[in-house]
C-alpha positions as CSV (number, residue, x, y, z in Angstrom):
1,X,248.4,86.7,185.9
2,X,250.2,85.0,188.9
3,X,250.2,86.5,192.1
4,X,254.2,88.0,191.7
5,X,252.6,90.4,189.0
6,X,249.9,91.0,191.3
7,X,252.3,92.4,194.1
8,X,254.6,94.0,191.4
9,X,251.8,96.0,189.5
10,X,250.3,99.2,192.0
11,X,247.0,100.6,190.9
12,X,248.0,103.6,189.4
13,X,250.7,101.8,187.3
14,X,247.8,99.8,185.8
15,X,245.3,102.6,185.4
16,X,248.3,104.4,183.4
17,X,248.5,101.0,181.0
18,X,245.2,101.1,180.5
19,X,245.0,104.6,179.6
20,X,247.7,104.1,177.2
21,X,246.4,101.6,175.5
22,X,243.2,102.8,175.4
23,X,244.7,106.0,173.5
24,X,246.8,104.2,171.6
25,X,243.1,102.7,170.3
26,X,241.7,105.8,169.6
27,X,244.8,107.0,167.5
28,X,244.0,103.7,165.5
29,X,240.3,104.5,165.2
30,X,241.6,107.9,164.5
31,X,243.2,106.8,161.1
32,X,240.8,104.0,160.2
33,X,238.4,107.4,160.2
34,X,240.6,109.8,157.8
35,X,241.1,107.0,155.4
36,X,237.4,106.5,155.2
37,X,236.5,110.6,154.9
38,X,240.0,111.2,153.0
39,X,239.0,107.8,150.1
40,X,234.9,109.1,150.3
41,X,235.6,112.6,149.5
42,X,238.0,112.3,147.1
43,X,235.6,109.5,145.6
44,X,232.6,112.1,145.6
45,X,234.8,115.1,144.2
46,X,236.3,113.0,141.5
47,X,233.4,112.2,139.8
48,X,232.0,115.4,140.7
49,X,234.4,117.2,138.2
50,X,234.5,114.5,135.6
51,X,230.7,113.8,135.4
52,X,229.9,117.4,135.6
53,X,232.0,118.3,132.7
54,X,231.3,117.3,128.9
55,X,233.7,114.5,128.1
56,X,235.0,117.3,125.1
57,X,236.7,119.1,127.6
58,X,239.1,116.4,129.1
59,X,238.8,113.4,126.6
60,X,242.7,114.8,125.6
61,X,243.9,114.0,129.2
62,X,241.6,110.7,129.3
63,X,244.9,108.5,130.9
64,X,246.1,110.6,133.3
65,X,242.3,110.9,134.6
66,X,242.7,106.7,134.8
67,X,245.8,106.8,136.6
68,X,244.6,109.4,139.1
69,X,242.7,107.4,141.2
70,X,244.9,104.7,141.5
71,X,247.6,106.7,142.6
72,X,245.1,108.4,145.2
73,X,244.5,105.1,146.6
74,X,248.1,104.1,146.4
75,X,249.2,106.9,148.5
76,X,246.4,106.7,150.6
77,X,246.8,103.1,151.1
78,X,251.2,104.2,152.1
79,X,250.1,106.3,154.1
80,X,247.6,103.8,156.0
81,X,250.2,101.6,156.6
82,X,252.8,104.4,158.0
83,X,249.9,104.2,160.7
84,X,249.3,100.8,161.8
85,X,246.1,99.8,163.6
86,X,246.5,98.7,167.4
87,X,242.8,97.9,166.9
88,X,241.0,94.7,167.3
89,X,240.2,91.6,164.2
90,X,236.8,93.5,164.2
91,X,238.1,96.8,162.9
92,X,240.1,95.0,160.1
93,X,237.3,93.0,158.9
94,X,235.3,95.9,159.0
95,X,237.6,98.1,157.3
96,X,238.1,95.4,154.8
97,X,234.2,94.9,154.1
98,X,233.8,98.6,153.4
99,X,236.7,98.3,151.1
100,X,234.6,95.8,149.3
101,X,231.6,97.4,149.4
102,X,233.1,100.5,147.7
103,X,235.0,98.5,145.3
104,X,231.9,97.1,143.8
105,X,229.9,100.4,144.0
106,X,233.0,102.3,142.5
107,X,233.1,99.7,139.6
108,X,229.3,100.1,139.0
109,X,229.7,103.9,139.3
110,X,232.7,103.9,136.9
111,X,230.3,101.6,134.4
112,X,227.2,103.9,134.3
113,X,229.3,106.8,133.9
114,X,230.8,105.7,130.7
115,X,228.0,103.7,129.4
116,X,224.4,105.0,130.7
117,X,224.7,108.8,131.9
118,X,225.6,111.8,129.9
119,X,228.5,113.5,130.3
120,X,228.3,117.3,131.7
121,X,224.9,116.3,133.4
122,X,223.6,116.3,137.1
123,X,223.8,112.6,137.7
124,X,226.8,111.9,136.1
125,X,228.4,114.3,138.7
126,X,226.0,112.6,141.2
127,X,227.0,109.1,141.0
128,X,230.0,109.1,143.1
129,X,228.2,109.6,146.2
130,X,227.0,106.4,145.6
131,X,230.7,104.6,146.2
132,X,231.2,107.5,149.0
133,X,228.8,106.3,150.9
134,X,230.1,102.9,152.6
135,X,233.2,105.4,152.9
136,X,231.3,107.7,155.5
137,X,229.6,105.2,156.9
138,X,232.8,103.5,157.6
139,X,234.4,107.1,158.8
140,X,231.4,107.4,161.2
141,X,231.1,103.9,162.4
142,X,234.9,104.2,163.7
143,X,235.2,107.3,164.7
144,X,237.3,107.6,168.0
């Protein structure tokens, strides 16, 4: 900064930048956070109803059940981007390491559904807190 800006910039001009962009921060954090709780939730409830039912009951609507969480996470992932983060490189590779994390988990989760557990049972309902869980940790680690 040279010393025009200096003269040009009052105190309480820059305490009200620096309140804006600090709010402007937590806004970001804000939807880094609901994207975490929204994707873990939805994650945990998912596999809630289809482990915790016997396959009988929904093998007719098998594809749609495919399709649904893509389309979750395509309009959750439209809707992230209607909100753009003001945040720092950090964040991002944060956010995108918990997106990894839960991509593998979910994969693993999605593979002992089908081919270990039961249907209709406890922990086949149970296993997608397993996935959730890099989603909450991400919710809580950016909270604003």
């Amino acid at each position: 900064m040279d010393k025009n800006a200096e003269e040009i910039l009052r105190p309480e001009q820059a305490e009200s930048i620096i309140g804006r962009s600090r709010q402007a921060i937590r806004d970001s954090r804000k939807w880094h956070a609901i994207f975490f709780l929204t994707a873990g939730l939805a994650t945990a409830a998912f596999f809630a109803v289809i482990g915790g039912v016997p396959r009988t009951y929904w093998e007719n609507y098998e594809i749609f059940l495919l399709v649904l969480p893509v389309l979750f996470y395509q309009w959750i992932a439209f809707l992230r981007k209607k909100h753009p983060t003001t945040g720092s490189r950090e964040t991002l590779r944060f956010e995108s390491r918990v997106a990894g994390v839960y991509t593998v988990l979910l994969l693993a989760a999605v593979a002992a559904c089908v081919f270990v557990l039961r249907q209709g049972t406890l922990s086949a309902a149970l296993i997608g807190i397993l996935p959730a869980l890099p989603c909450f940790y991400g919710a809580w680690k950016v909270r604003p």
